[in-house]
C-alpha positions as CSV (number, residue, x, y, z in Angstrom):
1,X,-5.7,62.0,29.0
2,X,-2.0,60.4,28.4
3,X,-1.8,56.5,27.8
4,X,-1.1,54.2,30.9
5,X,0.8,51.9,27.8
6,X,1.3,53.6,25.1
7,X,1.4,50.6,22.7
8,X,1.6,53.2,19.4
9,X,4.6,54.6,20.4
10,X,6.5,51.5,20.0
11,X,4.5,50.5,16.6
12,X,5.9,53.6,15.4
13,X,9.5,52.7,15.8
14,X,9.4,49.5,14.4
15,X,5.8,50.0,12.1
16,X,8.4,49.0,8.8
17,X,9.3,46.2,10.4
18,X,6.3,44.6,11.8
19,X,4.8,45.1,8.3
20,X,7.3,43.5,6.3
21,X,6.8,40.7,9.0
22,X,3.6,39.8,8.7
23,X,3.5,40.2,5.0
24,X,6.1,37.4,5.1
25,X,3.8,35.3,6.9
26,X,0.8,36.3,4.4
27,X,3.0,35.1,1.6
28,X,4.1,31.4,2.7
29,X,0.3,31.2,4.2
30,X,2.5,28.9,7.4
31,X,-0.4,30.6,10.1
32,X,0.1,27.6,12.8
33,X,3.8,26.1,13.5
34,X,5.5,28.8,10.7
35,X,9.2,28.6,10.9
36,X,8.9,32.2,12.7
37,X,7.8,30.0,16.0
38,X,11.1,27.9,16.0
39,X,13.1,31.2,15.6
40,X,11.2,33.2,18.3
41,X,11.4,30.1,20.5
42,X,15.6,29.8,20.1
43,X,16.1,33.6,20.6
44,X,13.5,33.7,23.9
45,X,15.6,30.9,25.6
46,X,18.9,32.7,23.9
47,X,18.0,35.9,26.0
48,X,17.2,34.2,29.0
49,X,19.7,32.0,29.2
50,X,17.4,28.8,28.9
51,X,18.1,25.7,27.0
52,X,14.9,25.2,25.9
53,X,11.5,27.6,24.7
54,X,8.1,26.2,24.3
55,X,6.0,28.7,22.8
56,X,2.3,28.5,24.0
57,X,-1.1,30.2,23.5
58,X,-0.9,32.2,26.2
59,X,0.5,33.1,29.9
60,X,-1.9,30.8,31.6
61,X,-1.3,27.7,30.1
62,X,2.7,28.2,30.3
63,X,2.0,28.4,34.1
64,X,0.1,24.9,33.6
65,X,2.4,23.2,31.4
66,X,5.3,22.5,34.1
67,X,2.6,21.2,36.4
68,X,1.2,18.9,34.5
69,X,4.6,17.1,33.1
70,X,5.9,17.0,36.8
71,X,2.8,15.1,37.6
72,X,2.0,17.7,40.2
73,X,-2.2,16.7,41.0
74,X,-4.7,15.2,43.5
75,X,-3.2,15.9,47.3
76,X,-0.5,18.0,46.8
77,X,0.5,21.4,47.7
78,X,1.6,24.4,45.2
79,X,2.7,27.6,47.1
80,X,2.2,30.9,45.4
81,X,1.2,34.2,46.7
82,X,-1.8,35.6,47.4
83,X,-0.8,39.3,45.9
84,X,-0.7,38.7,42.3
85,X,-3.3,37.8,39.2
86,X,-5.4,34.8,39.1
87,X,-3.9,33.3,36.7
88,X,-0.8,32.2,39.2
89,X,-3.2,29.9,41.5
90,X,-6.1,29.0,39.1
91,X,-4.0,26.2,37.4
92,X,-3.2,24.7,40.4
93,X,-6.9,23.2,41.0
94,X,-6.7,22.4,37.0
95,X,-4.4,19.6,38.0
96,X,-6.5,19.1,41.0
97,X,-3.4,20.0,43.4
98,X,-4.1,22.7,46.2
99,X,-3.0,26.2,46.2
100,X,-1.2,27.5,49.4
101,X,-1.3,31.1,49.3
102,X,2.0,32.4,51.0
103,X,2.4,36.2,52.5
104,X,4.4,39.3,49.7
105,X,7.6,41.4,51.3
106,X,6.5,45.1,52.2
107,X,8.8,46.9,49.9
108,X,9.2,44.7,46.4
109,X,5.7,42.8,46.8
110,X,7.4,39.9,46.1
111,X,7.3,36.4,48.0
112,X,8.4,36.2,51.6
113,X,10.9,33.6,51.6
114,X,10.1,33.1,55.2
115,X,6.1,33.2,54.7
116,X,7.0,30.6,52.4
117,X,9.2,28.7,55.1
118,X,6.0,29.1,57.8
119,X,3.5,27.6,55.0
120,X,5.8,24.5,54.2
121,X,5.8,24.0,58.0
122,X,2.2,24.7,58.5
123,X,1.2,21.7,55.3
124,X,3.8,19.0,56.6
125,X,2.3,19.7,60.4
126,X,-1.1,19.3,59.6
127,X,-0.4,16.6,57.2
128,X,-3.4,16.4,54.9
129,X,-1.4,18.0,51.2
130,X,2.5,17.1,50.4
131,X,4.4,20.2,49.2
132,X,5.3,19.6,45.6
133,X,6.1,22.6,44.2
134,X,6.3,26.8,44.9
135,X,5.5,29.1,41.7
136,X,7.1,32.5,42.8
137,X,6.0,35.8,40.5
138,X,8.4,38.2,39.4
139,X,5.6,40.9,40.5
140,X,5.4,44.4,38.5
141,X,8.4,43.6,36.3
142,X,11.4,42.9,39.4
143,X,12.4,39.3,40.2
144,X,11.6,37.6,43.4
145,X,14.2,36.5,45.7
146,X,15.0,32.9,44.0
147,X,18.1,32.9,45.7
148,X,16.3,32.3,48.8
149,X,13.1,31.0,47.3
150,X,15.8,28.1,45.5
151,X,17.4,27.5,48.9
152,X,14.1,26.2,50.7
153,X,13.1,24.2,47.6
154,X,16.2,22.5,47.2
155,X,16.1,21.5,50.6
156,X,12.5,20.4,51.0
157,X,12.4,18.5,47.4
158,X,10.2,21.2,45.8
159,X,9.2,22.3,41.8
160,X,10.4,26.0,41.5
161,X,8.8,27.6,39.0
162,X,9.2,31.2,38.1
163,X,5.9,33.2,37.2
164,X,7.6,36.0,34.9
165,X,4.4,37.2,32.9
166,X,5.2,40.7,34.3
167,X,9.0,40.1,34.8
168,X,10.6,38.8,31.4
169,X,14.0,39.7,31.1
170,X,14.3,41.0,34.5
171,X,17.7,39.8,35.8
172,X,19.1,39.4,39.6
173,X,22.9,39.9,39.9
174,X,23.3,39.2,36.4
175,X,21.3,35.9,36.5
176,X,18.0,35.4,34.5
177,X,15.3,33.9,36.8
178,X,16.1,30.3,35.1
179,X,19.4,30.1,36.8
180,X,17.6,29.3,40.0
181,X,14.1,28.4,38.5
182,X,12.8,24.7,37.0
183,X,10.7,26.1,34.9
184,X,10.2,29.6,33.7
185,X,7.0,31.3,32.3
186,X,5.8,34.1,30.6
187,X,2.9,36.1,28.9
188,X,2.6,37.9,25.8
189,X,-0.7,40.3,26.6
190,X,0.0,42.9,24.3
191,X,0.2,45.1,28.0
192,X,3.0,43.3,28.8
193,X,6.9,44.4,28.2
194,X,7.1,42.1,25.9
195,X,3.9,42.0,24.5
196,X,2.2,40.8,21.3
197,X,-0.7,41.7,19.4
198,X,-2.8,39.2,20.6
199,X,-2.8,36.4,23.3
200,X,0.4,34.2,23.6
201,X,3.1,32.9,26.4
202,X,6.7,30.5,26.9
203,X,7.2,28.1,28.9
204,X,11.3,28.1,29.1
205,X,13.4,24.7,31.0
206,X,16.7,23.6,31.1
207,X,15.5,19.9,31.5
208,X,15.2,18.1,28.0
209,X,12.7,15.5,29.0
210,X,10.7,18.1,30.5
211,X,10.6,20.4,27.8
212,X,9.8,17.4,25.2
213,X,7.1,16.3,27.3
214,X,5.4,20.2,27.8
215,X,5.6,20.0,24.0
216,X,3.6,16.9,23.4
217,X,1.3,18.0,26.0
218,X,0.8,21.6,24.5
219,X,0.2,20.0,21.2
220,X,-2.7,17.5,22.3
221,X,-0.5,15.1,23.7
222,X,0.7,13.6,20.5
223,X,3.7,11.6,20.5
224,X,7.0,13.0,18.5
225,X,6.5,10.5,15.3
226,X,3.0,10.9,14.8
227,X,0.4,13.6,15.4
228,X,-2.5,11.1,15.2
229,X,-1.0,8.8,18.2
230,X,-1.7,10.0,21.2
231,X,1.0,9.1,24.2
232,X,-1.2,11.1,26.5
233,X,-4.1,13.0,27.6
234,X,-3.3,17.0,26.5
235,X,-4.2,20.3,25.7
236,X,-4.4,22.7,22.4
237,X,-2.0,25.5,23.1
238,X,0.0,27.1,20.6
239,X,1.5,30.5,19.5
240,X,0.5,31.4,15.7
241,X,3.0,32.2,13.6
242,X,2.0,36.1,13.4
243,X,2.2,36.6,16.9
244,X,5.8,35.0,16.8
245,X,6.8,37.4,13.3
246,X,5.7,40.2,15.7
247,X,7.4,38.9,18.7
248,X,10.5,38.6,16.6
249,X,10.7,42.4,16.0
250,X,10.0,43.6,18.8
251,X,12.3,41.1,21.3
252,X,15.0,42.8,19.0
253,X,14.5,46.2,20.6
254,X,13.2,44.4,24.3
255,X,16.9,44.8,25.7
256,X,16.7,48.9,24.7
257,X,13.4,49.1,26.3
258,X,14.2,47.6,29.3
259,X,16.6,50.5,29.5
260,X,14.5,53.3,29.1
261,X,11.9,51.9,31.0
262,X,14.5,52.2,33.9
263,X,15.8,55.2,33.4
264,X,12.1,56.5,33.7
265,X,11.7,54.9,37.2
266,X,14.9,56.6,38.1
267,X,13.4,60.0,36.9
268,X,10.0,59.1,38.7
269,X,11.9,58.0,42.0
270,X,14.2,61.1,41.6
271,X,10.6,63.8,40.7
272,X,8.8,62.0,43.3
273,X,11.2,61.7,46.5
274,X,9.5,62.9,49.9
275,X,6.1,62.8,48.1
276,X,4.8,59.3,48.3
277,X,6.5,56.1,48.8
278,X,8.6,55.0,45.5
279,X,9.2,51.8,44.4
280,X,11.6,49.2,45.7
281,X,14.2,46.8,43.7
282,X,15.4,44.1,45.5
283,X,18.9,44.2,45.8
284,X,20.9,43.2,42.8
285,X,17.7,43.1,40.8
286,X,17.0,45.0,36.9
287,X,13.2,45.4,36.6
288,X,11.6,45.8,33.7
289,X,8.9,47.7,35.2
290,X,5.5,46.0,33.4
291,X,4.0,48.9,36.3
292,X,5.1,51.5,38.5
293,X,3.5,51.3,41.7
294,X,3.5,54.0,44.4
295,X,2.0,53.7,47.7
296,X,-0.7,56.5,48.9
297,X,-3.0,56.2,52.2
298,X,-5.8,58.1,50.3
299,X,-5.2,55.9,46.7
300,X,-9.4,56.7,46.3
301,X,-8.7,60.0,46.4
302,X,-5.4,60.1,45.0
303,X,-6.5,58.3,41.8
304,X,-9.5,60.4,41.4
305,X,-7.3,63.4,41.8
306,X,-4.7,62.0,39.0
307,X,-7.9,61.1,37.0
308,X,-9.4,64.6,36.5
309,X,-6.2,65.8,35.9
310,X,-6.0,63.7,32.8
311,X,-3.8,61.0,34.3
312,X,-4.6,57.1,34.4
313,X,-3.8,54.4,37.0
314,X,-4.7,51.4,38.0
315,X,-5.2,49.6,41.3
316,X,-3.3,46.3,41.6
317,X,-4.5,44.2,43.6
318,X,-7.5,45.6,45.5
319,X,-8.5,42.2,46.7
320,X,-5.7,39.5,47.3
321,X,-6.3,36.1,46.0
322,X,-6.9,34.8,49.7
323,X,-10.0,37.4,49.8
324,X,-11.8,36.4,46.4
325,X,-14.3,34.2,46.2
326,X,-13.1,31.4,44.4
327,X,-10.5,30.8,46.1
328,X,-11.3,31.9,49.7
329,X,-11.4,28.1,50.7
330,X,-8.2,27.3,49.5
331,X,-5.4,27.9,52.9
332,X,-3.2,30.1,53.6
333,X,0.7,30.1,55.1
334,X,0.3,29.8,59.1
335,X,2.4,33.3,59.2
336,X,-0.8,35.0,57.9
337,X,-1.4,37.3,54.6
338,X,-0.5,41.0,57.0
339,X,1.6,42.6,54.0
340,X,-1.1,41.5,51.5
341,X,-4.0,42.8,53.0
342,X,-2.7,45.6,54.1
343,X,-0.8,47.1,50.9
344,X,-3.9,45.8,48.4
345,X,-5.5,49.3,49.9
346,X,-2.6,51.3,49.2
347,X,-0.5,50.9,46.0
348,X,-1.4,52.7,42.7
349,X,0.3,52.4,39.3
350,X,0.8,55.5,37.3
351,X,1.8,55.9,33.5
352,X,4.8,53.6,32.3
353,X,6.1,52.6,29.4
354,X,9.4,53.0,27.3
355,X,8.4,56.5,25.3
356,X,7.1,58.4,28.6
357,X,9.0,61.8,27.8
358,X,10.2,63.8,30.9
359,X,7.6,66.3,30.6
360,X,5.0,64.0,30.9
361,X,6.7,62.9,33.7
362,X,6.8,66.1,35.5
363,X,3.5,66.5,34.7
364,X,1.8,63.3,36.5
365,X,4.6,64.2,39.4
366,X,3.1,67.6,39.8
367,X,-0.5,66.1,40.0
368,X,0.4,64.2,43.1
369,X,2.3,66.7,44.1
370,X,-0.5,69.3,44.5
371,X,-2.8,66.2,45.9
372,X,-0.1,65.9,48.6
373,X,-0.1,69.9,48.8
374,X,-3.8,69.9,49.5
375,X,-3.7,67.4,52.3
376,X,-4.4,64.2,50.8
């Protein structure tokens, strides 16, 4: 069977490199705030045009971080949408805030800006949660529409805060997400495009009190003089200094990557036109294609098809946020979650990463292509 990510591909390109990394790391013995994690941190917020990086433990707690030193908590209301991992909602009821789960576009899965505007309206009617803040996810690798997203949170007094674990370094008319975003995060699951060998994430702001505060808080909430005093309650969340050597490599070869990996989607739109539904970038929009996600009316059948032909995929979501049990309580936008429910039943990822060759291409193509053939 071919890799869905194949992660050893990219070792081998930069294998020298990564090695003479960590061995660097191995020799000053620096594991836990090495000078590698000030580096990484000053060339993430270099390539995304940020002003300030903190390097975390992991994609979770970067999501957390701008919550927390807004003061976001008991009674107010976080917007996010119901089509995307857990991970975007669960730290909302961390804080104790409330998670309203807002409808997805039909063609980029990304937030409705005008499910969005229906929740807002639905919370300030009913008057029991005050909006406080919206965290919209750059979904599959392509950003969300922050243009219009911005628009309704400047106007209503809102937290922005752009959920890029899937998306880093995507880009929409030329404009990293933190041109519109407060807060930026992301996630460095080895699965990801930019991807470690371990668990690790950024948390990425142009605010400097913010971004000195998410520090102390990621670091136990000790003040900036003194690691023993306490200014605040916190949490333990760091990056270790291997994960950032490794990060350092491969964030050198990120912007070459994100080039292939869209000239691959161009060769699976161009192999796959008339067979199933394609993918669709928002207008403007570089993805950096963490997945490629067709849509098929028999994805069962489909995927079962693709499997015995020795091709993996993966089902994202197959039940929205709203559905699950742990979060089935929590409400929903008053436009409803139609798009949600409907397209968790139908899209399918197939193979992607930045060394899929052609013929591999042609081959998975070909798969669906005789599943189409036979009438699924």
């Amino acid at each position: 069977m071919i890799p869905f990510i194949d992660l050893q591909a990219q070792r081998a390109r930069i294998a020298d490199k990564i090695d003479a990394a960590l061995a660097r790391v191995l020799a000053h013995g620096q594991f836990i705030f090495g000078p590698e994690v000030k580096t990484l941190e000053a060339q993430l917020a270099e390539f995304a045009e940020a002003k300030h990086c903190v390097a975390n433990a992991n994609g979770t707690d970067s999501l957390v971080l701008p919550l927390w030193a807004w003061g976001v908590g008991e009674g107010d209301a976080v917007f996010c949408p119901s089509f995307t991992f857990a991970a975007t909602a669960e730290i909302v009821p961390w804080v104790r805030a409330t998670p309203v789960f807002v409808d997805v576009l039909p063609d980029t899965y990304n937030m409705d800006a005008q499910s969005l505007e229906d929740a807002i309206a639905g919370v300030k009617k009913t008057g029991k949660l005050k909006p406080r803040a919206v965290i919209a996810v750059d979904l599959f690798g392509q950003p969300a529409d922050y243009p219009a997203i911005a628009a309704i949170c400047n106007r209503e007094g809102l937290k922005l805060i752009a959920d890029s674990a899937q998306g880093f370094g995507c880009t929409l008319n030329g404009k990293h997400p933190m041109h519109w975003a407060d807060a930026q995060t992301t996630s460095f699951f080895p699965a990801k495009p930019l991807g470690c060998y371990g668990d690790g994430g950024a948390t990425l702001t142009n605010d400097d009190a913010d971004a000195t505060l998410m520090r102390s808080i990621a670091f136990h909430g000790a003040s900036g003089d003194d690691k023993y005093n306490c200014a605040r309650i916190g949490m333990n969340s760091r990056l270790d200094t291997i994960q950032a050597a490794i990060l350092i490599e491969k964030l050198a070869i990120f912007a070459d990557e994100i080039r292939a990996r869209n000239e691959i989607a161009d060769r699976y739109a161009q192999i796959l036109e008339g067979v199933v539904q394609t993918p669709r970038v928002i207008d403007g929009g570089v993805c950096t294609w963490a997945q490629y996600v067709i849509e098929a009316g028999a994805r069962e059948a489909l995927a079962a098809h693709l499997r015995q032909a020795g091709v993996p995929t993966a089902q994202y979501y197959p039940k929205p946020l709203h559905k699950q049990t742990a979060y089935e309580s929590f409400p929903i936008g008053a436009g409803g979650m139609a798009v949600s429910e409907r397209i968790a039943h139908r899209v399918l990822a197939l193979p992607m990463h930045p060394y899929l060759d052609g013929q591999t291409q042609g081959n998975v193509a070909n798969a669906i292509r005789d599943f189409v053939k036979a009438g699924g």
